[in-house]
DRENFIPA-444446 format. One line per field, with one value per residue (C-alpha): x, y, z; residue number from 0; residue in three letters. Coordinates in Angstrom, 1 decimal, decimal comma. Layout:
x <- X:... $
y <- Y:... $
z <- Z:... $
gutor <- NUM:... $
baro <- Ala:... $
END
This chain:
x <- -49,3:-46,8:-47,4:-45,8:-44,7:-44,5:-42,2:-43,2:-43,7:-40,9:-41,8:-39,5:-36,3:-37,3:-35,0:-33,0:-34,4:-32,6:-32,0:-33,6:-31,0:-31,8:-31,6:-28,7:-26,7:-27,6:-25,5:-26,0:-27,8:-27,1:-25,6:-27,1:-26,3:-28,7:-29,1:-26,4:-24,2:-25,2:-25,9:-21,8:-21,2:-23,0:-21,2:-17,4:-18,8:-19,7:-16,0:-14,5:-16,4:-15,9:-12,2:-13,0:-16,5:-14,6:-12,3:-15,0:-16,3:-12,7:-12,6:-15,7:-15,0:-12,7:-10,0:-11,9:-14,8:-12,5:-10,5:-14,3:-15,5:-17,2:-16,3:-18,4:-20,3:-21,4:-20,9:-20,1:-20,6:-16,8:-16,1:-15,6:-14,1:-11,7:-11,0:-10,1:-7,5:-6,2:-5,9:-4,2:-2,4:-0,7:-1,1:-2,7:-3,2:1,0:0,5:-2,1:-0,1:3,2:1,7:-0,5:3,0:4,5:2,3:1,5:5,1:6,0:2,7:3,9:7,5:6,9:4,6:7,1:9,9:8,9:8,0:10,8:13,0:10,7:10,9:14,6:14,3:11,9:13,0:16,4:19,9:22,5:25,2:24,1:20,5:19,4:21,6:20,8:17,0:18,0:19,5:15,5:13,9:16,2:15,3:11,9:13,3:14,7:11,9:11,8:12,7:16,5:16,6:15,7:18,7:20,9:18,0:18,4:22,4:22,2:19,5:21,5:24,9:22,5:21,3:17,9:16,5:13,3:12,9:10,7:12,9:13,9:10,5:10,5:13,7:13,3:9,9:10,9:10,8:10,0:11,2:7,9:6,7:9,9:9,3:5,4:6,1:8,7:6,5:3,6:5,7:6,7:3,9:1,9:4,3:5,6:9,3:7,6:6,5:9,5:11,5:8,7:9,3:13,1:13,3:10,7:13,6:12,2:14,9:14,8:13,1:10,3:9,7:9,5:7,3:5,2:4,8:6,0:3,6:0,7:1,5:1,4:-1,6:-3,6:-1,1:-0,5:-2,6:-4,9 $
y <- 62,1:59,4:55,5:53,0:49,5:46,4:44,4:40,8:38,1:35,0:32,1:30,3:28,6:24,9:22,8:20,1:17,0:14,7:11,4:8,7:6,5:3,1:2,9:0,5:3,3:6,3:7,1:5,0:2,2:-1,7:-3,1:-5,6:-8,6:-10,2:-13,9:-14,7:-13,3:-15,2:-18,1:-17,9:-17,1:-20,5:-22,3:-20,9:-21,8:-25,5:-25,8:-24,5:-26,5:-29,9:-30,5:-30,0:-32,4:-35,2:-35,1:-35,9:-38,4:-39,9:-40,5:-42,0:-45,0:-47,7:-48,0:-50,7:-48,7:-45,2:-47,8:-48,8:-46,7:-44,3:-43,7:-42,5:-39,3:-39,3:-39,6:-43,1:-44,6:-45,1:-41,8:-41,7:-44,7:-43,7:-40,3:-42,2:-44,6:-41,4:-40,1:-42,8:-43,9:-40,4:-39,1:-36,0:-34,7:-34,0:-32,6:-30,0:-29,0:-28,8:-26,7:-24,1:-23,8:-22,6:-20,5:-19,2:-18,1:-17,3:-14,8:-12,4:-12,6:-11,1:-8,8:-7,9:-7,6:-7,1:-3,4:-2,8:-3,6:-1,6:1,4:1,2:1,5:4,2:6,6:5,9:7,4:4,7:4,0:1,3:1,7:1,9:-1,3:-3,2:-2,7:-3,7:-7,1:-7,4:-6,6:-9,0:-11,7:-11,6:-12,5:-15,9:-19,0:-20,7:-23,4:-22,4:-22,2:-26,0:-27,8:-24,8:-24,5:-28,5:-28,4:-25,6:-27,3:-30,4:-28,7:-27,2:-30,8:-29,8:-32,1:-33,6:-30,4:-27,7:-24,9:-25,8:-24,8:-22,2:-20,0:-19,6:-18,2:-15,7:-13,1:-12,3:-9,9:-8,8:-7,5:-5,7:-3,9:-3,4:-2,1:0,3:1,5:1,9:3,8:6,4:7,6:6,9:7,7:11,7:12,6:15,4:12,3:10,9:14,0:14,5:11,7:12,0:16,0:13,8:11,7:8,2:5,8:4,1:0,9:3,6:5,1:2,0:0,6:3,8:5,4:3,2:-0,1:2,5:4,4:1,1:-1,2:-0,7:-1,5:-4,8:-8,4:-9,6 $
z <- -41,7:-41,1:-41,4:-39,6:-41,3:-38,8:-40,0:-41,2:-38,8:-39,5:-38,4:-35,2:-35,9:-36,5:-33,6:-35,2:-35,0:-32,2:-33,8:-31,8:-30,5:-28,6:-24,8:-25,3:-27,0:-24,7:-22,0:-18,7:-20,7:-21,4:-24,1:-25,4:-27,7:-29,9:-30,3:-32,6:-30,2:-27,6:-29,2:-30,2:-26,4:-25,4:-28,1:-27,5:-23,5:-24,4:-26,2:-23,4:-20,5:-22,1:-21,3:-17,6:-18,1:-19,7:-17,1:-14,7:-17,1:-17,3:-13,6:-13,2:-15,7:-15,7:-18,2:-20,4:-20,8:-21,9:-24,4:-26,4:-29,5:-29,1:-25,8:-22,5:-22,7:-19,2:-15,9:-14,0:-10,7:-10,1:-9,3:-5,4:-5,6:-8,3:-6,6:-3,3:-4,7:-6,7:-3,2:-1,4:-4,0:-5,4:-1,7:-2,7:0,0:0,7:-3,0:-2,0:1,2:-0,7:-3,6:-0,7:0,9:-2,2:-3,9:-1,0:-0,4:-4,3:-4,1:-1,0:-2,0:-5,9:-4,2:-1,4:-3,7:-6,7:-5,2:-3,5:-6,8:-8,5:-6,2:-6,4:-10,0:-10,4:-7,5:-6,4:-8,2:-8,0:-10,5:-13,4:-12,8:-16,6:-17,0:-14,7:-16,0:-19,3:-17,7:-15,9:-19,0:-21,1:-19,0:-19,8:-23,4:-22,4:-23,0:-20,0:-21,6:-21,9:-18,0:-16,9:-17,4:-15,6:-12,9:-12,4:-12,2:-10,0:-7,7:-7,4:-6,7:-3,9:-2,7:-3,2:-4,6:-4,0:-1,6:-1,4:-1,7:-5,0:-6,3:-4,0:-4,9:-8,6:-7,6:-5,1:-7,6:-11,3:-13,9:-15,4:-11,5:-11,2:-14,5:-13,7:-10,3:-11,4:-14,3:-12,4:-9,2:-11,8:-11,9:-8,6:-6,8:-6,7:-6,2:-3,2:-0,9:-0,7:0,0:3,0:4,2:4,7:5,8:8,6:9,7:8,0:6,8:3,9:5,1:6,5:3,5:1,9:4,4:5,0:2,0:-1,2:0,2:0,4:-2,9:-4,8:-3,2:-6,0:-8,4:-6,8:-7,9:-6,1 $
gutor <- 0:1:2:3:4:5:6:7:8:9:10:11:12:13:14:15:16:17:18:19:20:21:22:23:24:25:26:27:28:29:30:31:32:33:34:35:36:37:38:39:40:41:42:43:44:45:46:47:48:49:50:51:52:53:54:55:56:57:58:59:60:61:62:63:64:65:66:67:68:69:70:71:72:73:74:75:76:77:78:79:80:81:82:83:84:85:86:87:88:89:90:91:92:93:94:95:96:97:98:99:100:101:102:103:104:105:106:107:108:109:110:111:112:113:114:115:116:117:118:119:120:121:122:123:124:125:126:127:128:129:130:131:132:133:134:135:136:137:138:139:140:141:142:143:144:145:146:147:148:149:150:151:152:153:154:155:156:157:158:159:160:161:162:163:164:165:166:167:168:169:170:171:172:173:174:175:176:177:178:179:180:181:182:183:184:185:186:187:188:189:190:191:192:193:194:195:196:197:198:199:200:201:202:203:204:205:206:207:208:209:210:211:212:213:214:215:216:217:218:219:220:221 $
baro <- Unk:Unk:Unk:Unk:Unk:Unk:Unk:Unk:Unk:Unk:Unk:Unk:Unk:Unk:Unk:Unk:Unk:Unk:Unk:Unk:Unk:Unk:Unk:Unk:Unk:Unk:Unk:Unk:Unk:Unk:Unk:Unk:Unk:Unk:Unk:Unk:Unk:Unk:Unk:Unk:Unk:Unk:Unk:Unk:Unk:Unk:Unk:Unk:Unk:Unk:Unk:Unk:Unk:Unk:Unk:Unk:Unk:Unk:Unk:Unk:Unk:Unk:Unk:Unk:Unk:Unk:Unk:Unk:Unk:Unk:Unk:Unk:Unk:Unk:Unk:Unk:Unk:Unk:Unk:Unk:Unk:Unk:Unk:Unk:Unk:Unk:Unk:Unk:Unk:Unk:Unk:Unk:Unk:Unk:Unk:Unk:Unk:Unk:Unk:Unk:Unk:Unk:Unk:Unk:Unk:Unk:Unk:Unk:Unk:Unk:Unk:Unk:Unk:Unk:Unk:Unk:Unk:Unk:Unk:Unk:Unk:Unk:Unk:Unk:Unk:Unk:Unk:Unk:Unk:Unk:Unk:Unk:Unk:Unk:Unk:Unk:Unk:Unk:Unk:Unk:Unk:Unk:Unk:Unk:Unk:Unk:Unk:Unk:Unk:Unk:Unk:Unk:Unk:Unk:Unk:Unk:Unk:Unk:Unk:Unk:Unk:Unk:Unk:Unk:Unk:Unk:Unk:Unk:Unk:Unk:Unk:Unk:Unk:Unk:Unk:Unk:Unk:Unk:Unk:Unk:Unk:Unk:Unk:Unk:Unk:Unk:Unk:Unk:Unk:Unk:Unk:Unk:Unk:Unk:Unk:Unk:Unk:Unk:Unk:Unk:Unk:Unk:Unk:Unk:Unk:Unk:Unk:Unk:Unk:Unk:Unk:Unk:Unk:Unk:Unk:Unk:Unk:Unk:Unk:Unk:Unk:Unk $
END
């Protein structure tokens, strides 16, 4: 006569307990700051909107009142008439069409040319190219500071003074695009698309145009 023994029931591995995070720190959900956070954020917000508010406040007062103690913590009724002798009187308006002219040219040309220096730097083989970079890079060393008094000698020698190309040609171009553009090209830009591009016949200026403007749009301000 044989028995049989059933082996002892164990009881089910207990799952570990899943720590109960907050929605904030789950994946997907919203951070959240608590009130001292914000009520830092609305302070460093005050400090930082008062410069631009006291400006207005400025120009909606007269000089005697802004000279008293304490002075004026709100707002005027001088302000249009202030802003429209301001107007006349610094002819602003030739200011505001002088300074679109220029930054709008300084902004495509550093664009323009700050890629095509830095495509030269990053893909093309040319003798002193790791010099010359040094010279870009140095430059960025300088405080602008140094530069005025040559920039003004230079710009008179020019007889551009008072002109807007004087403001215009230091700007064409800046060291620190030419180094980002060639840093970023290194890498968004493969050695394999250029040498496509020329066993297709393109030229230089093609490949520059067709492949190197594409390649670095992203990498470009906007």
């Amino acid at each position: 006569m044989t028995t049989t023994v059933t082996p002892p029931e164990t009881a089910p591995a207990k799952a570990p307990k899943r720590s109960r995070l907050p929605k904030s720190a789950r994946a997907g959900g919203t951070l959240h700051g608590g009130p001292i956070a914000y009520a830092i954020l609305i302070v460093f917000t005050i400090v930082s909107l008062f410069p631009l508010v006291w400006t207005a406040i400025a120009a909606s007062r007269d000089n005697q009142r802004l000279a008293q103690n304490p002075p004026p913590l709100w707002f005027g009724s001088n302000l249009f008439k202030n802003l429209e002798i301001a107007w006349k009187d610094a002819n602003l308006g030739e200011a505001f069409l002088n300074t679109t002219i220029v930054a709008g040219i300084s902004a495509v040309t550093i664009v323009v040319l700050s890629t095509i220096a830095g495509f030269a730097f990053a893909k093309l083989r040319f003798r002193g190219r790791n010099a010359l970079m040094l010279i870009v890079i140095g430059t960025m060393m300088v405080p602008p500071q140094l530069s005025i008094i040559p920039l003004y000698m230079m710009v008179a020698k020019l007889d551009w003074s008072d002109q807007l190309q004087a403001v215009i040609f230091p700007s064409l171009v800046s060291a620190f695009g030419v180094f980002f553009m060639r840093q970023y090209l290194l890498q968004a830009l493969p050695d394999e698309v250029i040498e496509a591009a020329r066993v297709d016949g393109a030229s230089s200026w093609r490949v520059v145009w067709h492949v190197v403007f594409p390649a670095a749009r992203p990498g470009t301000p906007r």
